[in-house]
C-alpha positions as CSV (number, residue, x, y, z in Angstrom):
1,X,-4.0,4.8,-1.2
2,X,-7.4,4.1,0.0
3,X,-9.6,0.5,-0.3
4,X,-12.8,-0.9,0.7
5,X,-14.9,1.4,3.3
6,X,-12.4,4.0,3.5
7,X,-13.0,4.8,-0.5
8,X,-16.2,7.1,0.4
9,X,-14.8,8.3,3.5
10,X,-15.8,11.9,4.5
11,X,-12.0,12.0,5.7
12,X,-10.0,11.7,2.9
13,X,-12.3,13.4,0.6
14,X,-9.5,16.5,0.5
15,X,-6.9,14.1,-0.8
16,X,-6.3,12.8,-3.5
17,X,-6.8,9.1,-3.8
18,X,-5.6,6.4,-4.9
19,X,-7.7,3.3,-4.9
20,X,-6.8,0.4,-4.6
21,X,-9.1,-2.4,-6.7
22,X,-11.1,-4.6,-4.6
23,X,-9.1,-7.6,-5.6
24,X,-5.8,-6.3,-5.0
25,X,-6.8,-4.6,-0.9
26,X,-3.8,-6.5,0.7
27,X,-1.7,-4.2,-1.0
28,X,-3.0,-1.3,0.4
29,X,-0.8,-1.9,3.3
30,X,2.1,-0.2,2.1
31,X,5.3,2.5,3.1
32,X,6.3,5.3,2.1
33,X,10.2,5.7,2.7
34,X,10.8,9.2,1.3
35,X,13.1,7.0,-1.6
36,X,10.3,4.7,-2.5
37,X,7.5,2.5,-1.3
38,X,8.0,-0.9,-0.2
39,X,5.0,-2.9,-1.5
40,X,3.4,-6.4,-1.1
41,X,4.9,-8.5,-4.2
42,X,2.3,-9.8,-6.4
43,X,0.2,-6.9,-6.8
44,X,0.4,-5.5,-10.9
45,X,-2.5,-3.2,-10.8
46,X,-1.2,-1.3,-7.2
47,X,2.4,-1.3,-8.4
48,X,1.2,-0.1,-11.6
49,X,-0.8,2.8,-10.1
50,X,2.3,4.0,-7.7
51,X,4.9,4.1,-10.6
52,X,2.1,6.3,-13.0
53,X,2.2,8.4,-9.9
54,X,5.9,8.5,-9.8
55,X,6.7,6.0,-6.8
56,X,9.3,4.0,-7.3
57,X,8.3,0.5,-5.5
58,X,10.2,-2.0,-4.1
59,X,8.0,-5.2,-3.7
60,X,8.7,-8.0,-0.6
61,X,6.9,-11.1,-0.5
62,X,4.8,-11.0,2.2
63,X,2.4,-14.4,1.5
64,X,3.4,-16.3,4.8
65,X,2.1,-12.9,7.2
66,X,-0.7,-12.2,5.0
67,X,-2.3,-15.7,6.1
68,X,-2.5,-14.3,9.3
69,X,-3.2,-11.2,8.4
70,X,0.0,-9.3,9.1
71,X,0.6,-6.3,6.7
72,X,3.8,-4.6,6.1
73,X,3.0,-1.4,8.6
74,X,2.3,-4.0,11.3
75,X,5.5,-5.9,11.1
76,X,8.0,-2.7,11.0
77,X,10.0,-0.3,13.2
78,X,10.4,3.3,12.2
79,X,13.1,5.7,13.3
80,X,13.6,9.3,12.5
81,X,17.0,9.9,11.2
């Protein structure tokens, strides 16, 4: 998924992208669990676009970190299995 600047980037111009709508860039903060993405809640058109593109989403309601800006990626621990 891709928003704002990062839309025309020279760098992702070999992928292909998913873009996010101007009005919905919070939830371009996202992860990809290998079973699913776990999404911002309150986001139609971004959960939308990841189940036509066969994501399944699970949505958590993130509106007390995004006052202060904190996104999903920021606020989690990953470990290899």
């Amino acid at each position: 998924m891709v928003a704002g600047e990062y839309i025309d980037s020279p760098y992702f111009k070999k992928f292909e992208q998913l873009r996010v709508p101007e009005k919905e860039n919070y939830a371009v903060n996202c992860i990809n669990t290998g079973n699913g993405v776990i999404m911002p809640a309150g986001f139609p058109a971004v959960k939308e676009m990841l189940t036509q593109h066969g994501f399944k989403t699970h949505e958590i309601n993130m509106s007390e970190f995004s006052k202060i800006d904190g996104g999903l990626t920021c606020l989690s621990l990953r470990f290899n299995a």
